[in-house]
N, C-alpha and C positions, 0 to 999 in steps of 0.2 A: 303590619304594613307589607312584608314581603309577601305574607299567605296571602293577600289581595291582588298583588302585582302577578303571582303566579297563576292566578284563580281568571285573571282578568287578562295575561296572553293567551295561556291556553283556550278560552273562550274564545276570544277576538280570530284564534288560527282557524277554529272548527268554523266560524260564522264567513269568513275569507274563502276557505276551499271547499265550501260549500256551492257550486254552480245548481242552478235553476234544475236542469234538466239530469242530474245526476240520480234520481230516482225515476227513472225511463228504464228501456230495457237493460236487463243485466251484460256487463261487456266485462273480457279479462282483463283487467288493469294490469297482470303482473308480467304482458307478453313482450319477450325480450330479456324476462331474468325467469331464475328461480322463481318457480309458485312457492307460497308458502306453506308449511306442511298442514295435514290435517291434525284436528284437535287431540286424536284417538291414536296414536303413534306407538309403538311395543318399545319397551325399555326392560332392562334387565337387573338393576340394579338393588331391587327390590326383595327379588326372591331365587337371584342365578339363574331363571330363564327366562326366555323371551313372554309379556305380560302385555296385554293390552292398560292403557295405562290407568284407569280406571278400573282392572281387576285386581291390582296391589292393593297389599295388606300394609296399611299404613301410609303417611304421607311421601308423597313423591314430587317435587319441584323440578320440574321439566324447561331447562333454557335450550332452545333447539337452534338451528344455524339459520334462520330467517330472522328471528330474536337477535341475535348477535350480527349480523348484517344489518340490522336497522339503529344499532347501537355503534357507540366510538367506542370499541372494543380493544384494544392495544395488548392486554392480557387477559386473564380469567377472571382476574375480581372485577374489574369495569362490569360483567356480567352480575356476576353474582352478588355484587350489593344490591341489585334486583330483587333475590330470593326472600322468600317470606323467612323471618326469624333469621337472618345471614346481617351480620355486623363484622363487615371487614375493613381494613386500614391496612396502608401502607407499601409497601413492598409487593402486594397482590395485585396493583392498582398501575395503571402506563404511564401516570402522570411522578410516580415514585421513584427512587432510585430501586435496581433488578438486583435484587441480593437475596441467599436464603436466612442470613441473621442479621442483615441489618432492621431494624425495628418494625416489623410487620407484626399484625394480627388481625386473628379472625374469633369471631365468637356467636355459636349457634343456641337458640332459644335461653341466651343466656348461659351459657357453662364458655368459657373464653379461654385460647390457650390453640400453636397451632398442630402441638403432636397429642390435642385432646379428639380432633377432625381428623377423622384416615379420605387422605387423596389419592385417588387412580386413576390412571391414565391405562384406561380397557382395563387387563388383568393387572398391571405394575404396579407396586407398592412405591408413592413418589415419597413419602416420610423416609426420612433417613435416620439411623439406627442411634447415632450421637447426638440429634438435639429434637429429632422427631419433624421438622423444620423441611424444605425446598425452596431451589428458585423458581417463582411462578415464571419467569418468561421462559423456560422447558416448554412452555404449551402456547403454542404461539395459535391465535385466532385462526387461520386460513384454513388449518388442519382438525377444527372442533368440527364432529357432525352435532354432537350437543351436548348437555351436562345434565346428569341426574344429582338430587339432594335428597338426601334422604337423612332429614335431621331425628333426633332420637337415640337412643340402645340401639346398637348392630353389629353387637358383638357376638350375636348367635349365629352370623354367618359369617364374619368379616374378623371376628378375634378382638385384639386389639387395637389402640387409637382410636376404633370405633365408637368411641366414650359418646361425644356429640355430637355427632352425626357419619354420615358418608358423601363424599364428592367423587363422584366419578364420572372422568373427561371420556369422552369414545369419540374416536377418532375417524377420519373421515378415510373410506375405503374406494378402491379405483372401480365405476361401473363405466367407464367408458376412456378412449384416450382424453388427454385434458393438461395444458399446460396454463400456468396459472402465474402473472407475474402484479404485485403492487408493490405501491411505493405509497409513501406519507412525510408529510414533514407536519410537525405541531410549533407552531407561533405562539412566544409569550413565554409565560413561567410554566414549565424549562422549554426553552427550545432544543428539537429533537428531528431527527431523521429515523426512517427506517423503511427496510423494503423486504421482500419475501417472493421466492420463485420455489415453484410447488409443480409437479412433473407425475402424473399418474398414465397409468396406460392399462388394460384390459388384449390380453393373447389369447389366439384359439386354442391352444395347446392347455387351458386350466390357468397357465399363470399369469399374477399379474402385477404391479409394481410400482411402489409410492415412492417418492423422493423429494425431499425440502429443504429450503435453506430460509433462515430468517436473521436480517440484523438490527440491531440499533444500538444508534448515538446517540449520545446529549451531551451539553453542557452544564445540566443540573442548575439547582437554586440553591438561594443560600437560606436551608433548614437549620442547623448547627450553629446555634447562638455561644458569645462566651460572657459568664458572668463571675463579678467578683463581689462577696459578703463584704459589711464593714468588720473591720479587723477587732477582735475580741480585746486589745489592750492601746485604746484610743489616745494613752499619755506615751506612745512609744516615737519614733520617730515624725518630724512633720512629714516628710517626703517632697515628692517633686508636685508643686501644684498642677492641677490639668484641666482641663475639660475635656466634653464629648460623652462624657456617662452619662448614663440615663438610670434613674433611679425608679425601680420598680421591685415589685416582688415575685415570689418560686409560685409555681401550684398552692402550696399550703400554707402563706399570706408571710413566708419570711423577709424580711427587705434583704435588695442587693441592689448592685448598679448592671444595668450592659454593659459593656464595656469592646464588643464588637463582634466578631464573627469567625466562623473556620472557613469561609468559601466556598465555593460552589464544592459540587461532589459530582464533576462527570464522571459519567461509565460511557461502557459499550459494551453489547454481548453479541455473541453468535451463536444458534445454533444449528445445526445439521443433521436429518434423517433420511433412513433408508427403510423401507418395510416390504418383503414380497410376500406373495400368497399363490399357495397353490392348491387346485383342487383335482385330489385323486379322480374325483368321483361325485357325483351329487351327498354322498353319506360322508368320506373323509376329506376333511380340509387342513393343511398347515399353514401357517407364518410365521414370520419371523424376520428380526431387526434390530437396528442398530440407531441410537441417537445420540449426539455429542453437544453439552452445553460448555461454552467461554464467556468465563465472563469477569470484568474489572470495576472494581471503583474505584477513581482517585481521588486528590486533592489537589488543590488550587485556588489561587490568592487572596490570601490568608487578610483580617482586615482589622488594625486596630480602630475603635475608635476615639480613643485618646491622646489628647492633643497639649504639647505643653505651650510655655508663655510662647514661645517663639513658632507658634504651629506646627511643629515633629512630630511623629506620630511617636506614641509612648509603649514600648511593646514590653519592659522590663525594669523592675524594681519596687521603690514603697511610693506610693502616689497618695495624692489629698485631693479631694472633689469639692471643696468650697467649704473645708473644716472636716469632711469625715475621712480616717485613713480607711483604705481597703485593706484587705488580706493583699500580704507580694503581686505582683505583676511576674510572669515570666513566660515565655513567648511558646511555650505548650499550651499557654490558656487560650490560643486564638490558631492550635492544628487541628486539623483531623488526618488521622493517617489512610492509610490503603488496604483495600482487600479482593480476595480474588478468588476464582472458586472452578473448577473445572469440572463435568463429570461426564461419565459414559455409559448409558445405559442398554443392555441388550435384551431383548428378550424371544422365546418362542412358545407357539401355542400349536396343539395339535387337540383337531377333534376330529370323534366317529360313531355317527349314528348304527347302530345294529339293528335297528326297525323304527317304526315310528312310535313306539312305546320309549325307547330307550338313548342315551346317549353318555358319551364318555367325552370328557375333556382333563386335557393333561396340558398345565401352563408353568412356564420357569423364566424370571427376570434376574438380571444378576446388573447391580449399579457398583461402578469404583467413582469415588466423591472425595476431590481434594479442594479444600477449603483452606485459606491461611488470611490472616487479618496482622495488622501492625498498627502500635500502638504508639504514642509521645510520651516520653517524662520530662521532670521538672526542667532537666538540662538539655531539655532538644531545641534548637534554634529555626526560623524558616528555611532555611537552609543545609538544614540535617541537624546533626549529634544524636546522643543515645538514642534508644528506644528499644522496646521490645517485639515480637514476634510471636503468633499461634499459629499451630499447624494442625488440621484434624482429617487426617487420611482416613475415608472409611468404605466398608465394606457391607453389602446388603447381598445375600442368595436365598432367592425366595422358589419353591417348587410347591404345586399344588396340583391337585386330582380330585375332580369331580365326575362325578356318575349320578344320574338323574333318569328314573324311572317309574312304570307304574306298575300297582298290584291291585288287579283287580277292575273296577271302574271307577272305586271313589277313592283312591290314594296317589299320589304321587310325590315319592321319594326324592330329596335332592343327599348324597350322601357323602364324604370327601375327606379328606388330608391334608393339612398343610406341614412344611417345615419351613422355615426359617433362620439365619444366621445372618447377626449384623459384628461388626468389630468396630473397633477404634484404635488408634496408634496416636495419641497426643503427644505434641512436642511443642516446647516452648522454648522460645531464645532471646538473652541478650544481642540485640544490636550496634554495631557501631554507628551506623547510620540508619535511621527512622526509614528515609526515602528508600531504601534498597532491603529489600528482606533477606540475600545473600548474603551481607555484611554479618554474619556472625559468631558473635564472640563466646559465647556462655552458653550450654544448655541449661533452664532453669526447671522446667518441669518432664516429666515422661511419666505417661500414663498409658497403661495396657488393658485394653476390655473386651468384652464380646459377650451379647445378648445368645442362647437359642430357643425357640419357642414350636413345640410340635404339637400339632392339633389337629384334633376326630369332629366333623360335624354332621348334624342329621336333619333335615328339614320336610316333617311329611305336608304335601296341601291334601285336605280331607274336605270330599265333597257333600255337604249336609244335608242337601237338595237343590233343585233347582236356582237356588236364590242367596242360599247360607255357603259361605266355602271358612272352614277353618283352619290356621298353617300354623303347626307345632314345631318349634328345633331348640335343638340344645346346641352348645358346644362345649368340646374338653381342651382346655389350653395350659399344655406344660411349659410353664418358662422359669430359665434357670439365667442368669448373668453370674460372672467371675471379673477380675480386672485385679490390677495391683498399679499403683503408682510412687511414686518420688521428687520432693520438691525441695529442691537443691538449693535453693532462696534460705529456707527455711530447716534445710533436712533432714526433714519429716519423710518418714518410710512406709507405707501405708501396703503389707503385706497381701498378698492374693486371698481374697475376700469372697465367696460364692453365697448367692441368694438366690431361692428356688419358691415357686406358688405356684400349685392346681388353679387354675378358676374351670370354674362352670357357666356359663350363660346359656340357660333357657329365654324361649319368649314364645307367647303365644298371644296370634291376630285372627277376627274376626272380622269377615266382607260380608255388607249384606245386600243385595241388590234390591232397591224397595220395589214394593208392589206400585206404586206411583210410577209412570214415564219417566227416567232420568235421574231418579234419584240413589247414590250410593252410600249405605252408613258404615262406616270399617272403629274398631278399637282394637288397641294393639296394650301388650307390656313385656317390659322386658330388663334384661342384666346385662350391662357392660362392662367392663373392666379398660384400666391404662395403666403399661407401666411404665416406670421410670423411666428415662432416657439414660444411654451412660455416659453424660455429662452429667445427668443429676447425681449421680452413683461414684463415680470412680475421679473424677475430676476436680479440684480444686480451683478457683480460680480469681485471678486480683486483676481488679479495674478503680488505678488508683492508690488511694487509703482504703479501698474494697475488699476484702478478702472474702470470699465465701465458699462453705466449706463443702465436700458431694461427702456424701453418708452410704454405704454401701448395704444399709439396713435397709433404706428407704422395699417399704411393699406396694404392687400395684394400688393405686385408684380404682371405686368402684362404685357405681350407679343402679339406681332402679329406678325406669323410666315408662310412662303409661300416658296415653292420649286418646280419644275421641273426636269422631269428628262427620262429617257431611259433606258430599260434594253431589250440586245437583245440576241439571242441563234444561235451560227451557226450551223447546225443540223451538217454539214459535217466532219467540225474539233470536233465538242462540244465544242465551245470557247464559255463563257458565258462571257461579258460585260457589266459593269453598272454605268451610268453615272446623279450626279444629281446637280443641283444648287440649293441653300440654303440660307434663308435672314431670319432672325430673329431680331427684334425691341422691345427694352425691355424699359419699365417703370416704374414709381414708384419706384424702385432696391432699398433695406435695404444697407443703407454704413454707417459710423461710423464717426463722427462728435468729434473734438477734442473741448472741452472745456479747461481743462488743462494741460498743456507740459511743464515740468522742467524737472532738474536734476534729484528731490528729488519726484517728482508725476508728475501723468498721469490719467486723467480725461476724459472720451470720453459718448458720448449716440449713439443708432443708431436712425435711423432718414429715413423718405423715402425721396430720395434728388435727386437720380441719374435717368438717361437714357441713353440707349447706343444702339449699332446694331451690328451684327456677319453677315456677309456675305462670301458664298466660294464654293468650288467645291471641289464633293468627286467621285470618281472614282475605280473600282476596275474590276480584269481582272480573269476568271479561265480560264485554256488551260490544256489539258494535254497533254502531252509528249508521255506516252505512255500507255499500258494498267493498268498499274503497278504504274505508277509516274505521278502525276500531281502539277502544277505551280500553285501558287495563289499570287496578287498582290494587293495592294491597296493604296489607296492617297489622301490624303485631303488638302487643301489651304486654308487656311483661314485667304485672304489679309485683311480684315475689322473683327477687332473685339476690338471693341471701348466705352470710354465714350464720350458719348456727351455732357452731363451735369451731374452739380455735384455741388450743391447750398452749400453741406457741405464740400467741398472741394474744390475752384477753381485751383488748380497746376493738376489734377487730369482730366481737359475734357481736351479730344483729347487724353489720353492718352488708350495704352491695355489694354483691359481686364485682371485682372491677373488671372496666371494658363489658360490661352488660346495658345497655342503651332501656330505658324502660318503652318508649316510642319508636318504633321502626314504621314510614309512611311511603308505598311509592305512589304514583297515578303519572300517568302516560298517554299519549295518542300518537299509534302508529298509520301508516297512510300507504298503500299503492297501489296509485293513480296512472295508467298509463306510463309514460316514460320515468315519471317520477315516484322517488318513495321518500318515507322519512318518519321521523319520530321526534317526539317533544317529549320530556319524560322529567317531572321532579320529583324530589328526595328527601324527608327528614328524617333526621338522625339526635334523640336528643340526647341530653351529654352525659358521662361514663365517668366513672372514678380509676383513678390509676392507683389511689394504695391500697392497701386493706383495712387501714382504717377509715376512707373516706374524708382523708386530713385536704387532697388537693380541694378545695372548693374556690382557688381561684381559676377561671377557665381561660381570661382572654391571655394569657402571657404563658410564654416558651414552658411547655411541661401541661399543661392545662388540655381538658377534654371539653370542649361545649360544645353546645348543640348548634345544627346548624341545616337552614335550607337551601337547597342547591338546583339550579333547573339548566338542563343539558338539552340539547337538539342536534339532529341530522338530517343533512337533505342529502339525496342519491339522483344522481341523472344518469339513465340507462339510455347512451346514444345507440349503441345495436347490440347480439347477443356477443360480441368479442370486448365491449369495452365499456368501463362502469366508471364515473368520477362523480364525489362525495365532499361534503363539507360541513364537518360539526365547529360547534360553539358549544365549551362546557364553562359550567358556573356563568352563566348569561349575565345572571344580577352583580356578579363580581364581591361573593359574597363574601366575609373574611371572614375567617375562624381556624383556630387550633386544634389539632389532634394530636396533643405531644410539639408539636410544630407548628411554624406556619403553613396552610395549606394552598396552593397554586390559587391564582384570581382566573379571570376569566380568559380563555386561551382556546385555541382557533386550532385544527386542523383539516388538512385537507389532502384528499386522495384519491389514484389513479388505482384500477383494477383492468387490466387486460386479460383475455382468458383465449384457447383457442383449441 
C-alpha cells in the first residue's frame, strides 16, 4: 500500500510541474545559483590521480555538491544512504544523536562494521586507531565539494580499513572571495537548531584561505527504552502491585514488560576550521590546517512508567504486574549516562610537479581524540550515586609520499610510502557520582597500546591500446601492535603483548572503452586486509553483568574481492546506466566467542573464527524527463551474504551477515526550474539481522531491524544570487519502524542560506 502511495505522489508531482510550454526553447533554469555539475567530473579516489570519471578502474559513486544541496543533508550519511550498496544507520544520519560510539553503522555490499570502511577527509585518515570509529558531524555539509565511494578491496592503495570500501569526503577549496552564512531549525522528532558561517577568500599574492564554524543543538528523543524480564523464582516475594507495564517481547521473541524510558539524550556540538593554501608557482602548491571537534551527550528526565495503587510513579524494588513478579526495580534501569568527545585534527600537504610527466606529493595529518563516556550501576539514583567512568585519549600520526610518473607512452607509475602510529591511554574509574566524571574515586582499569603500520605501494596504469587500459598495484603493509593492561576490579595483569603481520594486497583492473558510442566495460580483483583495533586487542571491557575479554592474539581480517560490470551513455535521450556484479570472500573475521552465559554474568573474548562471502548486483538508471527535471534510480541485491564458518560459534554458519539489508532501493526526482529547485527522493531498506545467529526475528520492538519505506522532499527558493531559503519534509508517510530503536516520524525542516 505504501509502494502505491509512493509510486502515486511522485507521479501526481511530475504531472503538476509539468507546464505546457516547458518543451519550447531551452532556457537556464539554474540562474541565480550554482549550475549543476557536469556528468564527466575527475575524481581521484580511484587510482591517486585526477581521472575523468568514467576512465576508473572500478566502481565509483560520485555524490557531488548539487546532490547534496537538493538533499536535507545535515551530515554525511543523509547522503550517502543514497549510494548504491551503502546501508548506513545511526550516528551518520542529522536526525541521530552526533557521537563516534554511540550506536552507528554502516555497511558496504554487505560486509558491515565502521573500522571495516576507511574515511577521508581529502588526504586524512578520519578512523581512529582505538575503535576504528569517528564523529560524522567533523564533516559538516557546507564545506563537502563531494564524496567519492568506492566500495570493494582498496587495500592496494589505501592499506588498511580498506576492507569494504573507501569514502572520501573533498572538501571544498577557495576560487574566489565568498562568505557563507545558514541557519536551520528541524520541527518534530528531535527538534533541533543549527547554523554554520564559512569564510573563503582568493589573494593575488598565491594565497588563499578557508575558515568554518558549524553548530548544533537538540533536545533529542526518547530512543533508550527500559525493560524488565519476569523474575526466574515467581514463588519469591508478592511485591508492590503496579501498573503501566506493557508486556512485550526482545528481538529474539523473549517476553519482558516496558517498564519506561532513559529520556531524551540532547547533545550539541561544535566544530571549527582553518585551512590556507599557497601556490609557489603553477607546479608547487602547499596547505595546511587545523579543525577542532566539541561535542556532548547528555541525559535527561528520566521516566518511569510504573504506577502503584495510589498513582506514584515506582522507580525501585520487587513489583507484581497483575500476578507476574519482575526481576528488581532500581532506578539505573530507567538512566542513561553522558558522554563527550573532543578532537583536533591538523594536517599539511605539499605538492610538486617537475614536468608534466611527473609529480610528487608529500601529506601528514596528526589527530589528538579524547573520548570518555559514564556509566550507572545498580545503586545510582536520578539524582546521582555510584557509577563509573571510560576515558580513551588517542593518538593518530599519519605521513605519506606519493610520486606518480611515466615511463615511456604506455606506463604510468603511481609509487609511495606510508607510516602510521595510533596509541591509546585507557582509563577507567569509580565514580562517586554518575552525573559528574570528575567525582573520582577508584581507578578500575589502565590499559596501554599502540598500533604502527609502514607501507610501500606501487600502482602501474598500462596502456593496451586505444580502447583497453590495464592498472596493476600491490602493496606491502608492516603492522606491528604492543599494549599491556591491568584491571584492578579483578587484578588481572595482562603483560606487554606484541603482535606483528606482513600483508600483501595486490589487485588488478581492466577498463575497456566499447567500440559502441558510450559504452564502458571495467573488471577489477583484489586483496584487502583489516586489523584489529586496540580496543579489540588490549582492552577488556564490562557493560553490566558484560564482561568481554580483548585477546592480544587477535590477526588482521582479510578479503578477496572481484566485480564486473557496465556503464553506458545514450547520447540521444542522455539516459546514463550502470550495471555491476560483486563477490566478496572474507576471512579470518573478528566474532566474539562466549565463554560465559548465565543469568547473573556474561563472559565472551573476540577471537578470529569466522569466514563468510557477499555476493549481488547493483544497478542504477539517470534519465531526465526534461530540461528542468530529471529521474535517478538505483538497486542493489544482495542474495548471498553469508557466514560460512564460525569455529566460535556453530548456530551461526550458514547464517546473514548481520546489518546486511538483502534490498537496497532509491528512485528520486530532482527539479530546477527557474527560481526554484527541489527533490522528492524514496528509500527501502529491507530488514537486517543484528545477531549472528539470526535469533532477533522480532523487528517491530526496541532492539529489532525491519524493513522499511521512507519518502523525503525538498523545495529551494532562490530569491537572488545572495540568498537561498529551503524547506524539507522527511518520512512524508510518517512511517514507523525500528533500527535498534525507534526511528524519528515525519519532521519538517527549514532553512536560510546567505552567501556574499
Amino acid at each position: 500500500m505504501k509502494k502505491t502511495i509512493c509510486l502515486a505522489f511522485a507521479s501526481k508531482l511530475v504531472f503538476l510541474l509539468l507546464p505546457n510550454d516547458l518543451y519550447a526553447a531551452h532556457e537556464d533554469h539554474t540562474s541565480g545559483k550554482e549550475k549543476p555539475v557536469v556528468f564527466n567530473p575527475m575524481v581521484i579516489s580511484a587510482t591517486l590521480s585526477e581521472k575523468s570519471i568514467e576512465e576508473v578502474p572500478g566502481t565509483l559513486h560520485l555524490l557531488d555538491k548539487e546532490k547534496i544541496r537538493l538533499r536535507n543533508v545535515r551530515r554525511a550519511g543523509d547522503i550517502l544512504q543514497e549510494a548504491p550498496g551503502v546501508y548506513i544507520w545511526g550516528a551518520s544520519l542529522g536526525s541521530h544523536t552526533s557521537s563516534a560510539n554511540r550506536a552507528s553503522r554502516i555497511s558496504i555490499r554487505g560486509i558491515s562494521g565502521g573500522s571495516r570502511t576507511l574515511v577521508l577527509l581529502d588526504n586524512q585518515k578520519m578512523n581512529d586507531p582505538a575503535f576504528g570509529s569517528f564523529n560524522w558531524a567533523t564533516l559538516f555539509p557546507e564545506d563537502i565539494e563531494r564524496i567519492e565511494v568506492i566500495p570493494g578491496a582498496a587495500s592496494a592503495l589505501y592499506g588498511g580499513n580498506a576492507f569494504a570500501g573507501v569514502i572520501r569526503v573533498v572538501s571544498k577549496k577557495p576560487v574566489e572571495r565568498e562568505i557563507s552564512l545558514t541557519g536551520g531549525y528541524q520541527f518534530n522528532t528531535p527538534e533541533s537548531g543549527y547554523g554554520s558561517a564559512v569564510y573563503r577568500d582568493v589573494f593575488d599574492n598565491g594565497f588563499a584561505i578557508s575558515a568554518g564554524y558549524r553548530y548544533e543543538t537538540s533536545s533529542g528523543y526518547r530512543d533508550i527504552w527500559s525493560f524488565s524480564d519476569p523474575a526466574r523464582n515467581q514463588a519469591g516475594p508478592k511485591g508492590t502491585a503496579v501498573t503501566g507495564a506493557t508486556s512485550t517481547s526482545t528481538s529474539r521473541g523473549t517476553p519482558t514488560f516496558l517498564v519506561g524510558d532513559r529520556g531524551n539524550a540532547p547533545w550539541n556540538y561544535h566544530v571549527g576550521q582553518i585551512k590556507a593554501y599557497y601556490d609557489f608557482n603553477p607546479d608547487t602548491k602547499i596547505s595546511g590546517g587545523l579543525r577542532y571537534l566539541f561535542s556532548d551527550v547528555e541525559s535527561a528526565n528520566p521516566t518511569s512508567y510504573l504506577r502503584d495503587v495510589n498513582g506514584n510513579p515506582v522507580i525501585s524494588g520487587t513489583v507484581n504486574v497483575a500476578g507476574t513478579i519482575l526481576d528488581r526495580i532500581t532506578p539505573s534501569l530507567f538512566l542513561n549516562a553522558n558522554s563527550h568527545e573532543d578532537d583536533l585534527r591538523s594536517f599539511l600537504d605539499v605538492e610538486h610537479k617537475f614536468s608534466n610527466r611527473s609529480t610528487l606529493s608529500l601529506s601528514f595529518s596528526h589527530l589528538l581524540r579524547n573520548f570518555w563516556f559514564t556509566s550507572v550501576g545498580p545503586a545510582s539514583r536520578f539524582d546521582g550515586g555510584p557509577g563509573t567512568s571510560a576515558h580513551a585519549p588517542q593518538q593518530l600520526v599519519n605521513g605519506q609520499g606519493t610520486y606518480s610518473f611515466h615511463i615511456g607512452e604506455n606506463h604510468f607509475l603511481t609509487t609511495g610510502f606510508q607510516v602510521e602510529q595510533g596509541t591509546l591511554k585507557r582509563r577507567d574509574y569509580s565514580l562517586s557520582n554518575w552525573q559528574d566524571q570528575h567525582s573520582r574515586t577508584t581507578l578500575n582499569l589502565q590499559a596501554d597500546a599502540e598500533a604502527i603500520t609502514t607501507s610501500f605501494f606501487l600502482q602501474d596504469e598500462i596502456s593496451l591500446g586505444d580502447r583497453l587500459t590495464a592498472y596493476f598495484g600491490t602493496r606491502l603493509d608492516w603492522w606491528t601492535a604492543e599494549g599491556k593492561s591491568r584491571d584492578f576490579q579483578s587484578n588481572t595483569i595482562k603483560p606487554n603483548t606484541k603482535q606483528s603481520a606482513v600483508e600483501i594486497s595486490p589487485k588488478l583492473a581492466l577498463v575497456y572503452q566499447a567500440p559502441w558510442q558510450g559504452g564502458v566495460l571495467r573488471a577489477s580483483a583484489g586483496r584487502a586486509f583489516r586489523p584489529p583495533t586496540l580496543q579489540d586487542m588490549f582492552v577488556d571491557s564490562r557493560r553490566g553483568i558484560n564482561l568481554s575479554y580483548a585477546n592480544a592474539n587477535l590477526k588482521p581480517e582479510t578479503a578477496l574481492s572481484w566485480e564486473m560490470g557496465m556503464e553506458q551513455h545514450l547520447a540521444a535521450t542522455d539516459t546514463r546506466l550502470k550495471a555491476t556484479f560483486f563477490e566478496n570472500r572474507l576471512f579470518d573475521l573478528i566474532t566474539t566467542k562466549n565463554l560465559v552465559r548465565t543469568s547473573t554474568s556474561s563472559e565472551s573474548i573476540a577471537v578470529n573464527a569466522a569466514s563468510g562471502i557477499t555476493r549481488g548486483i547493483e544497478l542504477s538508471l539517470g534519465q531526465p524527463l526534461a530540461s528542468w527535471l530529471r529521474f535517478h534510480a538505483s538497486y542493489t541485491w544482495t542474495p548471498t551474504a553469508k557466514i560460512l564458518k564460525n569455529n566460535a560459534n556453530l548456530t551461526a554458519e550458514g547464517k546473514r551477515i548481520p546489518s546486511s539489508p538483502k534490498h537496497l532501493f532509491t528512485a528520486g526526482l530532482e527539479a530546477n526550474w527557474h527560481e526554484w529547485a527541489g527533490s522528492l527522493t524514496g528509500r527501502h531498506v529491507s530488514k537486517v539481522f543484528d545477531s549472528a545467529e539470526n535469533t532477533d526475528v522480532i523487528h517491530h520492538v526496541y532492539g529489532g531491524f525491519q524493513s522499511f519505506w521512507l519518502l523525503d522532499s525538498k523545495l529551494i527558493y532562490t530569491y537572488n544570487k545572495m540568498a537561498e531559503f529551503s524547506f524539507a519534509a522527511n518520512n512524508l508517510l510518517n512511517e514507523e519502524y525500528f533500527q535498534s530503536i525507534p526511528n524519528p516520524g515525519r519532521n519538517y525542516v527549514a532553512q536560510a542560506n546567505l552567501r556574499f
